[in-house]
C-alpha positions as CSV (number, residue, x, y, z in Angstrom):
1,X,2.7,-1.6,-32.6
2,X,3.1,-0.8,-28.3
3,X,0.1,-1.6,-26.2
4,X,-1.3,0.2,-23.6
5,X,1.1,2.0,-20.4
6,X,-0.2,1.0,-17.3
7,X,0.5,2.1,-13.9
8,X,-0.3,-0.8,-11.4
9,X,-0.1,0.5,-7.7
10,X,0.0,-2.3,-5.4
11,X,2.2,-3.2,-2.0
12,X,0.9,-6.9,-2.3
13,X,3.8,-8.3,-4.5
14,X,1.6,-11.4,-4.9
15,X,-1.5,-9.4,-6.1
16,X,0.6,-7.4,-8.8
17,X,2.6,-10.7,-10.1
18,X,-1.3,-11.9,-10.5
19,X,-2.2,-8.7,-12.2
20,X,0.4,-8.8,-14.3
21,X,0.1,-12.0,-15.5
22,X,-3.9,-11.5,-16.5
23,X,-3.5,-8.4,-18.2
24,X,-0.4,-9.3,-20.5
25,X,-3.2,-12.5,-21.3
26,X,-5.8,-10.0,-21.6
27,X,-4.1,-7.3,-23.5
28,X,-2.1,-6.7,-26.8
29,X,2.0,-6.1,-25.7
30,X,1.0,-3.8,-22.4
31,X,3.9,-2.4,-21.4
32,X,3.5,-2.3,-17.2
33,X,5.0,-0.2,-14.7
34,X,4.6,-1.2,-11.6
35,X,4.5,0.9,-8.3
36,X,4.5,-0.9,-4.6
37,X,5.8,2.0,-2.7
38,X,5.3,5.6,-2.3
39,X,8.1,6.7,-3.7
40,X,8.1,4.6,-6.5
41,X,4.2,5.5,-6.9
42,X,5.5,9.4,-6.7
43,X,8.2,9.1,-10.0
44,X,5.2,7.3,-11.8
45,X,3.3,10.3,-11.5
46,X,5.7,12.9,-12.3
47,X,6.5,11.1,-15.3
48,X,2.9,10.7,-16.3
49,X,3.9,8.0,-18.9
50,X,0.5,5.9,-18.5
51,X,-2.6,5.8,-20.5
52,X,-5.2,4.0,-17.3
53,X,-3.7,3.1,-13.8
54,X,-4.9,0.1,-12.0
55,X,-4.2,1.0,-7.8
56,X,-5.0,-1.0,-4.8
57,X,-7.5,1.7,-2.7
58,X,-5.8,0.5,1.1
59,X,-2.0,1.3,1.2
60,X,0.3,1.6,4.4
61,X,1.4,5.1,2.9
62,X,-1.9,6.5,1.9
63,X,-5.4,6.0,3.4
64,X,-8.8,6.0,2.1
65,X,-9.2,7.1,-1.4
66,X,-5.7,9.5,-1.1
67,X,-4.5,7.9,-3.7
68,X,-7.2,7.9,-6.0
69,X,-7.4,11.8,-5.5
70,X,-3.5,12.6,-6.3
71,X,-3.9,10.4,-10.0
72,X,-7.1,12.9,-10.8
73,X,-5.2,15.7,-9.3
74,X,-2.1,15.4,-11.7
75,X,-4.2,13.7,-14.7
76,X,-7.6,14.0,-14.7
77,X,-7.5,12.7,-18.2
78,X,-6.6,9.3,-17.1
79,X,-9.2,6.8,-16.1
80,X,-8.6,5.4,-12.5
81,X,-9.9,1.4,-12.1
82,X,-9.7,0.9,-8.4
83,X,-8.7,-2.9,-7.7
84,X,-8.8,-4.1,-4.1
85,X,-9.2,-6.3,-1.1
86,X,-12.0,-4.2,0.4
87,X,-15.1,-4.2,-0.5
88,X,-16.3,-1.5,1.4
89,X,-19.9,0.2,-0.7
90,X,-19.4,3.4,0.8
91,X,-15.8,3.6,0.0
92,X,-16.9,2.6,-3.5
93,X,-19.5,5.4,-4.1
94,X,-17.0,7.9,-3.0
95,X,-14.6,6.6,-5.4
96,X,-16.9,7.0,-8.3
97,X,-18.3,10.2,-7.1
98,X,-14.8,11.7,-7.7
99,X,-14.2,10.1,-11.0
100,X,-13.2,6.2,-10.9
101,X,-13.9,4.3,-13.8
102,X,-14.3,1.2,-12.4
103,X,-14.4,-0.3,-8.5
104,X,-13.4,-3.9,-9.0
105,X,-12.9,-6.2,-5.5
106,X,-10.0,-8.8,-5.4
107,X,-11.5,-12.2,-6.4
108,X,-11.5,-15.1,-8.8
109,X,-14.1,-13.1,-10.9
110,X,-12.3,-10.1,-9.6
111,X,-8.8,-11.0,-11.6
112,X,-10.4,-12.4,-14.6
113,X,-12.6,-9.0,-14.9
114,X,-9.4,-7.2,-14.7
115,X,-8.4,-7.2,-18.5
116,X,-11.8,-6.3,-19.7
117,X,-12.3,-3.4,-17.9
118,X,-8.9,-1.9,-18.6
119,X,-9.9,-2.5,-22.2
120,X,-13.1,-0.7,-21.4
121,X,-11.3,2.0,-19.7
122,X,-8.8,2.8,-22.5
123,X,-12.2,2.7,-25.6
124,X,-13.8,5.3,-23.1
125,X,-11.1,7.8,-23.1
126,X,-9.7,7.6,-26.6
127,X,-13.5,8.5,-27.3
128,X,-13.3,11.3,-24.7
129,X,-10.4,12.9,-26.2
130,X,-12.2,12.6,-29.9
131,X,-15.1,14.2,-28.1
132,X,-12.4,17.2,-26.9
133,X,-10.5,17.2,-30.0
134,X,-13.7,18.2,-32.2
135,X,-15.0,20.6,-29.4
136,X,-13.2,24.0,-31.1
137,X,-13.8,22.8,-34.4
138,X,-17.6,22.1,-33.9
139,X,-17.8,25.0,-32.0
140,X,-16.2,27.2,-34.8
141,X,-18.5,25.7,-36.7
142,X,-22.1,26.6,-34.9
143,X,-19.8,29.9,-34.9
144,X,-19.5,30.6,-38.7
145,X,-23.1,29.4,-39.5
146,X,-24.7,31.6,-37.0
147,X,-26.2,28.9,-35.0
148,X,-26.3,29.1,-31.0
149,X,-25.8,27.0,-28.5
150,X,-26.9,27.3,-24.8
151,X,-27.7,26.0,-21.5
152,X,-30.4,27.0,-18.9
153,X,-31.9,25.9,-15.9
154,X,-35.7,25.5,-15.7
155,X,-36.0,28.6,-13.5
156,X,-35.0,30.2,-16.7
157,X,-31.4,31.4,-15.4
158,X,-28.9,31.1,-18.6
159,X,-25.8,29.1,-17.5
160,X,-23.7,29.3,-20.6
161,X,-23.9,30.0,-24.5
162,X,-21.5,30.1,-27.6
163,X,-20.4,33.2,-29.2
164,X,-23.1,33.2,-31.7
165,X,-25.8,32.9,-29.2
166,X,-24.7,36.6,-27.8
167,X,-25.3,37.9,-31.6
168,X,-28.3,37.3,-32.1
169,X,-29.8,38.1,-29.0
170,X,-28.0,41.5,-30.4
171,X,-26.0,41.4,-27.0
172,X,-22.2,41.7,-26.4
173,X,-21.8,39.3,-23.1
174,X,-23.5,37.1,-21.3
175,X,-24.1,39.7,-18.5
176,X,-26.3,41.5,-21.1
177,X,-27.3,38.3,-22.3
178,X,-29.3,37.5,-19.0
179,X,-31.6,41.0,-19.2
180,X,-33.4,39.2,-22.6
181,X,-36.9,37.8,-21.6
182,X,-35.5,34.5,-22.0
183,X,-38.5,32.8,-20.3
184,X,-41.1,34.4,-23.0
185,X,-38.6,34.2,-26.4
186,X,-37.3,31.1,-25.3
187,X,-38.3,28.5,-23.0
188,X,-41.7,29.6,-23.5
189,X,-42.8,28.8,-19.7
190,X,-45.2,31.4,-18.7
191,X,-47.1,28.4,-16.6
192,X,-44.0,27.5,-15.2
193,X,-42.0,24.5,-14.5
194,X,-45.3,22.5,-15.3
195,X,-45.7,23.6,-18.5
196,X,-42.3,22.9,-20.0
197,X,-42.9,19.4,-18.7
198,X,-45.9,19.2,-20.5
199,X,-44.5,19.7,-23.5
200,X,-42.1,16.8,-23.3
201,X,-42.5,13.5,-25.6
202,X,-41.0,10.6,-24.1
203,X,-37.4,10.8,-25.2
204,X,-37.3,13.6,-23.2
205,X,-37.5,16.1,-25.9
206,X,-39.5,19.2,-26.6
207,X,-40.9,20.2,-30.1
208,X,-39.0,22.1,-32.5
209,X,-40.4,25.8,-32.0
210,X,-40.5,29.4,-34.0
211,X,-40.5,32.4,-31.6
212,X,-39.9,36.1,-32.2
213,X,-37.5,38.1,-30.9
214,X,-37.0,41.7,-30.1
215,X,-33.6,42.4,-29.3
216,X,-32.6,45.9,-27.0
217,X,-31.8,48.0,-29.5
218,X,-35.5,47.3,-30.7
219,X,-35.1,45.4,-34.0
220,X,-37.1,42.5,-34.2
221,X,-35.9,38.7,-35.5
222,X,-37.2,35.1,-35.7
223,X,-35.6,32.1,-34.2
224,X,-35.8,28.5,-34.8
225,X,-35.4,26.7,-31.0
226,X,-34.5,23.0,-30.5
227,X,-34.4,22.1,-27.3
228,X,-33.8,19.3,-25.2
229,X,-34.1,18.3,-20.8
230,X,-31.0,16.6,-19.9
231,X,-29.3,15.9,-16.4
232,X,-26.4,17.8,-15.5
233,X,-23.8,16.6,-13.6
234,X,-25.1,17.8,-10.5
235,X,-28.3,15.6,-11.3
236,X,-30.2,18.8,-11.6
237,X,-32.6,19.4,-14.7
238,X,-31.4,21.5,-17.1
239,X,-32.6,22.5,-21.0
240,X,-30.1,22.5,-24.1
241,X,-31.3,24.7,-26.8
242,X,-30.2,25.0,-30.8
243,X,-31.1,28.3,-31.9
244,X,-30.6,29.6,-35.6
245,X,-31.9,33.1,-37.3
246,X,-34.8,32.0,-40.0
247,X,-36.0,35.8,-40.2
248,X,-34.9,35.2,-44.1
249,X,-37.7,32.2,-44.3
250,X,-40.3,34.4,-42.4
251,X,-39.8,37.2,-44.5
252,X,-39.9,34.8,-47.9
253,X,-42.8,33.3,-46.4
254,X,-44.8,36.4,-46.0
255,X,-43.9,37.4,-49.1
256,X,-45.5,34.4,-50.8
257,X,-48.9,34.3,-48.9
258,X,-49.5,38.0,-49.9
259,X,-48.8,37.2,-53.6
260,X,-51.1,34.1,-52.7
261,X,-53.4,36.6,-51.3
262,X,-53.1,39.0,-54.3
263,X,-53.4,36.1,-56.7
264,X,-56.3,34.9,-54.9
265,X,-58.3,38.1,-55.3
266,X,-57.6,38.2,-58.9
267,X,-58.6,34.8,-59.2
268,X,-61.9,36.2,-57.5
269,X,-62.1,39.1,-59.7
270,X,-61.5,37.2,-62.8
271,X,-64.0,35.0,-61.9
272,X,-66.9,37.9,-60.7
273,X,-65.7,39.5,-64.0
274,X,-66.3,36.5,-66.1
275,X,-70.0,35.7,-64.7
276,X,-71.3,39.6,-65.2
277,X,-69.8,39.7,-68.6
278,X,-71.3,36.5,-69.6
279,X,-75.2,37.8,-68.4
280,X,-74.5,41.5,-69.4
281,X,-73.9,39.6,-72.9
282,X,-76.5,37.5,-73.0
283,X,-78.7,40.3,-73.4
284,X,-77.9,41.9,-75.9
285,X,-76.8,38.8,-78.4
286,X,-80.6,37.6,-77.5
287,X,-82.0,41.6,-79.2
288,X,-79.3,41.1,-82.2
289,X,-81.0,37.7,-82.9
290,X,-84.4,38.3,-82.2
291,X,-84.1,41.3,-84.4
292,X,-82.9,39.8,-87.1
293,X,-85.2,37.3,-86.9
294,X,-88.3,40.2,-87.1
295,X,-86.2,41.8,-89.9
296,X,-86.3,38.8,-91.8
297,X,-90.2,38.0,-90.7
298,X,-90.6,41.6,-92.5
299,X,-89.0,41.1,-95.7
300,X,-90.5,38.1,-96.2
301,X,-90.1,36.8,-99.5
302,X,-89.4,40.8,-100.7
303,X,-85.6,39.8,-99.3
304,X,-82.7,40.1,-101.8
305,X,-80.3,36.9,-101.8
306,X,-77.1,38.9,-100.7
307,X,-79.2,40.4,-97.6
308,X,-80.7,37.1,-96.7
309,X,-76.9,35.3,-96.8
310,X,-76.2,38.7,-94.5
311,X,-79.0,37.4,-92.0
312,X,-78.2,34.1,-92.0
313,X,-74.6,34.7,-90.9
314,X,-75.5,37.5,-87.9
315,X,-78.1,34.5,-87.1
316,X,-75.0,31.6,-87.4
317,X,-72.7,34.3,-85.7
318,X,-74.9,35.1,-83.0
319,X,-75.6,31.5,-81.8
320,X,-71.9,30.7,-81.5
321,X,-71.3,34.0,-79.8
322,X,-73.7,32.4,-77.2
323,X,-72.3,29.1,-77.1
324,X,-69.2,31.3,-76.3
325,X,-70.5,33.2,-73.4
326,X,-73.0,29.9,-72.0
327,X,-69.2,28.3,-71.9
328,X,-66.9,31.1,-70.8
329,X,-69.4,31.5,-67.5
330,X,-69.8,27.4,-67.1
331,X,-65.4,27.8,-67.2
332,X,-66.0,30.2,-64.4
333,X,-68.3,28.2,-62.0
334,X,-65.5,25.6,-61.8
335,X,-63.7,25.9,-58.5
336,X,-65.9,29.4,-57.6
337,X,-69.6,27.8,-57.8
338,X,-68.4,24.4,-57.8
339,X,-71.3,22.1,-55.6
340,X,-69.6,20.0,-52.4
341,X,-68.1,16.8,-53.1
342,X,-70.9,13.6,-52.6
343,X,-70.3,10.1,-53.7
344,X,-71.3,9.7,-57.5
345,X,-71.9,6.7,-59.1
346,X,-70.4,7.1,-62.3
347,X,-72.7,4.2,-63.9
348,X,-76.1,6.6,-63.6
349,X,-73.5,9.9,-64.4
350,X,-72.7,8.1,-68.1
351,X,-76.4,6.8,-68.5
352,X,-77.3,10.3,-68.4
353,X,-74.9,11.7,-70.5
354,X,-75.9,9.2,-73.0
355,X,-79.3,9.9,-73.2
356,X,-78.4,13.6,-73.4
357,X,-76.9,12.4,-76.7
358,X,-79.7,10.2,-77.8
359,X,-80.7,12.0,-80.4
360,X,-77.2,12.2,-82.1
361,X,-76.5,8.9,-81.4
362,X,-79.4,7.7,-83.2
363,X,-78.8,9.9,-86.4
364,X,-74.9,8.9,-86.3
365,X,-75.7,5.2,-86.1
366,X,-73.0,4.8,-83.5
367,X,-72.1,1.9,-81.4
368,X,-71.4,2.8,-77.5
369,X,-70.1,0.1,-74.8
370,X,-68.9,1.0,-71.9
371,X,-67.5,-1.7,-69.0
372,X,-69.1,-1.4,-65.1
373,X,-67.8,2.1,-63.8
374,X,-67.0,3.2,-60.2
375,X,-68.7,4.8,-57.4
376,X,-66.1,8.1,-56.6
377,X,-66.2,11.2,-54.7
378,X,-66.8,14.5,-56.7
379,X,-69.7,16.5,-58.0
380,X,-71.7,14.7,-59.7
381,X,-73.0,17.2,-62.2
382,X,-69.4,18.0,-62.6
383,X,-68.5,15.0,-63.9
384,X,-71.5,14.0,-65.9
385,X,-70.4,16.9,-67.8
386,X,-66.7,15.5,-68.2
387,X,-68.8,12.0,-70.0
388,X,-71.3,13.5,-72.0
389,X,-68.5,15.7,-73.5
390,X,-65.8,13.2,-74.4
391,X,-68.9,11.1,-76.1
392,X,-70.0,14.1,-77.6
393,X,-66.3,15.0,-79.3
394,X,-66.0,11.4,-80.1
395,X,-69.3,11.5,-81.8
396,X,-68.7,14.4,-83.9
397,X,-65.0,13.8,-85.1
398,X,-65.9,11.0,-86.5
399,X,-65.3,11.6,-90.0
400,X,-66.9,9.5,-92.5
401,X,-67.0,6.2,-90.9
402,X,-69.7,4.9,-88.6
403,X,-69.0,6.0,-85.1
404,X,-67.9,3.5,-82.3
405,X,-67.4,4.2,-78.9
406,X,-66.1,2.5,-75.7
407,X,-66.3,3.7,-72.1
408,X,-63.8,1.8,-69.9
409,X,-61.5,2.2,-66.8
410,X,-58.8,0.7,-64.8
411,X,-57.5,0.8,-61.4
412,X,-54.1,2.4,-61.2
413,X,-52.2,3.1,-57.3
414,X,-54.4,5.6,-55.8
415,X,-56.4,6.4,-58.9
416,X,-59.0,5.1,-60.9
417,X,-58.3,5.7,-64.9
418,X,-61.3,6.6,-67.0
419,X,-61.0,6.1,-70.9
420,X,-63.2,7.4,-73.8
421,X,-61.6,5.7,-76.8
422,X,-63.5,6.2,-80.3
423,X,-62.4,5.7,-84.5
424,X,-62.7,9.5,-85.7
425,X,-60.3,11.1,-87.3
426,X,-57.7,11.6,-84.2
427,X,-55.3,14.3,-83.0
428,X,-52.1,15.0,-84.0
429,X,-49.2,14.2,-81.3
430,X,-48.5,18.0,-81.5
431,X,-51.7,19.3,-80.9
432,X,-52.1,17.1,-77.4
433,X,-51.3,19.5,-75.3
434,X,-53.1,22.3,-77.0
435,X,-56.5,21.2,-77.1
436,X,-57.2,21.5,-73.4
437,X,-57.1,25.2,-73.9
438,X,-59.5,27.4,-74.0
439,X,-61.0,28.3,-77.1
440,X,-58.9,26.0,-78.8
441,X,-60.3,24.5,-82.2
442,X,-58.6,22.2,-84.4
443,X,-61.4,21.9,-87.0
444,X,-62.7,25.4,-87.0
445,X,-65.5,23.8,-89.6
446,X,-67.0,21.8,-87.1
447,X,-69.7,23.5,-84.7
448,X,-67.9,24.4,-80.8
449,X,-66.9,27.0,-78.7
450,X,-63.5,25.7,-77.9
451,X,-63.9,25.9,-74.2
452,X,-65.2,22.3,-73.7
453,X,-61.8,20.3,-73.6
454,X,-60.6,23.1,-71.2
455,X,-63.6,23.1,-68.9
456,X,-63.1,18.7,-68.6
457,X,-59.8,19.8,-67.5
458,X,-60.4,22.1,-65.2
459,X,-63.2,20.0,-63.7
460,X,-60.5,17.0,-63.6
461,X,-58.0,19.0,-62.0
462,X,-60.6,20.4,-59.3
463,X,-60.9,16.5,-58.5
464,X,-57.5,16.1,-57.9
465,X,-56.7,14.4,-61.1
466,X,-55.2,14.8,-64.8
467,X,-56.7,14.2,-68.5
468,X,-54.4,13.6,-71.4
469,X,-55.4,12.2,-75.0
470,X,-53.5,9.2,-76.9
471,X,-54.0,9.7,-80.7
472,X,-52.9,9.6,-84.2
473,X,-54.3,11.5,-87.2
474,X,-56.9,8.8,-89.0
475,X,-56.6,6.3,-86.0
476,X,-59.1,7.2,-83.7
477,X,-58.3,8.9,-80.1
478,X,-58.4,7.7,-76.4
479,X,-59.1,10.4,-73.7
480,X,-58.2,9.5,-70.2
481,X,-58.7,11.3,-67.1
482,X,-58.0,9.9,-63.3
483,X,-59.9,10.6,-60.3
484,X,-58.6,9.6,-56.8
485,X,-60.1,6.6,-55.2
486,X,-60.4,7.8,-51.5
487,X,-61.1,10.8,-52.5
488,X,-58.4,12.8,-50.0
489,X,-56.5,14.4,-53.0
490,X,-59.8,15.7,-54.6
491,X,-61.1,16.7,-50.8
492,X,-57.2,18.7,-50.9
493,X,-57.8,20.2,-54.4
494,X,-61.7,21.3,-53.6
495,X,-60.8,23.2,-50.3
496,X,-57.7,24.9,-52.2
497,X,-59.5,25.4,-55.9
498,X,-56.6,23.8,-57.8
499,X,-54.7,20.5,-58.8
500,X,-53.5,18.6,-55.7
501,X,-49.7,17.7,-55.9
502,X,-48.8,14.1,-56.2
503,X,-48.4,12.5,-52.8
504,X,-44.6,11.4,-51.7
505,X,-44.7,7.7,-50.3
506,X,-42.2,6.2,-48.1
507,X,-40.3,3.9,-49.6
């Protein structure tokens, strides 16, 4: 493997003997031509076999920074490390204005600097002509996915742009390119010079933005804009923009707030419709009892048996009917007529449930235990109703056996994790899922309307949590339910009348 080529320039035999000697130290195998006249400095260059030239900045055949200029002039892809006996400041700032990597005086430190910064030198422009060799292809690239790339000034003059730029402003150069209202669509400064700098954050950068654009022959699109300040090589301000079409996202994004919209207003309508239909009901399944009630006050004892077993099931009929209606329009006051959210202790929220069921709990015999509950955020009478109606079920599936009942919860992440676990006569594995739908009954003998399960989980959900039920047939069943502990997923799920989503955490 060669090392580096390195054209040393230097009259002072002395100095380039020195020079040679610390860089073959410094360096891996440098292979070193050396050049201490101008002639033999003049074949150097016209071969051009070098990769960084080392040159002394005074010469007897070229003054001032000649010399320096004639390397950039014939290869400006070289870097130039001036080493010298002057150490003249404004010599040195001219030499780095024009391009000089490095302005080094002749010293001790001067020598043993030497090495490193031809090393330096030679990392600097094999990354430079990376940087150059994926130019095209990263420019191809923007090119193919539509994406644009330009420059402008902060007096909103476009300096240059990529091909793709031109298509979507809808333009065919960048003469036409300059007639777009750049400093509306794009740079967004109509206060000016002040207000883009307003907008900065402190890495100099400006937030990511979505404009609309109406291009000259009058169709409109929307644009994505990056953009970022930067120093030019001039050391004047100028602003680097990404631009890419999203008029594909705006257009899917419209399209799913109206079907939000639509879905909204039949959520509204279902809702309306449910609440009349439950009262206009109400009505008349209270005439069809009350009647039948008269028609058997009537009869009186003058009844045959077939008529009164007719009576007694319009009476059964009718009361479920408007256990029915009573639960389809409690179903649809959840999330529509739903009280604000308050702090609820759930110890005085069970205690009334419970006495609720006093009276069943006394004929039952059952046993109830229940550990020291919560304080959470929710409505309270929403949630009173969630208690009193997994004691209730737990209460009446009980079978033959003697009921017992235990109220407990955990702490789990973000949640708190409520349990109602009782002996009855369970739920299949199956049937899990099914009984939290409405009108749902797995035991069509026992006395329900098949909307209570449903109604706990729509309450539930409105709080931003879940139910589910753990059960075997003959072994009892435990319903669980969750209910935030800070309360932000069941603030998320009030304001928006549905489940929240489970939150992503950093890892």
């Amino acid at each position: 493997m060669t090392g580096p080529r390195i054209l040393l320039v230097d009259e002072d035999p002395q100095d380039r003997s020195l020079a040679v000697l610390v860089l073959s130290r410094d360096l891996e195998k440098p292979r070193i031509v050396e050049a201490g006249s101008a002639n033999e400095f003049a074949k150097a260059v016209a071969r051009g076999a070098f990769d960084v030239v080392v040159t002394e900045e005074r010469l007897s055949w070229s003054g001032g920074i000649d010399v320096v200029e004639t390397l950039r002039e014939a290869r400006s892809d070289v870097p130039v490390i001036v080493f010298t006996q002057t150490a003249d400041v404004e010599t040195a700032v001219q030499a780095m204005r024009i391009g000089v990597f490095e302005y080094i005086v002749k010293s001790s430190k001067g020598f043993l600097r030497l090495g490193g910064a031809v090393r330096e030198a030679l990392e600097a422009s094999e990354q430079e002509h990376q940087v150059a060799r994926s130019e095209p292809w990263l420019q191809t690239l923007l090119d193919r996915a539509n994406v644009g790339v330009f420059r402008s000034t902060l007096d909103e003059r476009l300096i240059e742009a990529n091909p793709a730029v031109l298509r979507l402003l809808g333009v065919g150069s960048i003469k036409e390119a300059l007639e777009v209202d750049l400093p509306t669509h794009f740079l967004g400064t109509e206060g000016g010079r002040a207000d883009l700098l307003q907008r900065l954050n402190s890495e100099g950068e400006l937030q990511a933005r979505v404009v609309e654009l109406e291009r000259p022959d009058g169709t409109k699109i929307w644009l994505n804009l990056t953009e970022v300040l930067l120093l030019d090589v001039d050391g004047d301000i100028v602003v680097d923009v990404l631009i890419h079409d999203i008029s594909h996202l705006q257009q899917t994004q419209g399209d799913v707030r109206g079907r939000l919209e639509n879905l909204e207003r039949s959520n509204k309508d279902l809702q309306s419709f449910a609440s009349v239909a439950s009262h206009e009901l109400k009505e008349p399944l209270r005439a069809v009892r009350r009647y039948s009630e008269l028609l058997q006050e009537d009869l009186a004892w003058d009844v045959p048996e077939r008529a009164r077993e007719s009576l007694d099931f319009i009476g059964t009929g009718v009361a479920r009917m408007q256990r029915l209606v009573d639960g389809l329009l409690e179903f649809s006051r959840v999330n529509a007529g739903g009280r604000g959210f308050e702090a609820c202790d759930c110890n005085t929220l069970i205690d009334e449930a419970i006495r609720s069921l006093q009276p069943v709990i006394e004929e039952t015999g059952a046993k109830l235990r229940r550990d020291g509950l919560p304080t959470v955020l929710g409505d309270p009478a929403e949630l009173e109703h969630v208690f009193q109606n997994l004691l209730s079920n737990a209460l009446k599936f009980c079978g033959e056996r003697q009921p017992e009942v235990s109220v407990s919860v955990r702490r789990e992440e973000e949640s708190y994790v409520f349990s109602v676990r009782d002996n009855g006569i369970g739920v299949e594995p199956g049937d899990a899922g099914r009984i939290f739908k409405i009108f749902t009954r797995l035991h069509p003998d026992k006395p329900g309307s098949g909307i209570g399960l449903a109604l706990c989980q729509r309450i539930v959900e409105r709080h931003g949590g879940r139910i589910w039920v753990e059960s075997n047939v003959d072994e009892g069943a435990v319903f669980s339910f969750t209910i935030p502990i800070n309360g932000d997923r069941a603030s998320d799920a009030h304001k928006h009348g549905q489940a929240a989503r489970p939150r992503l955490t950093k890892a």
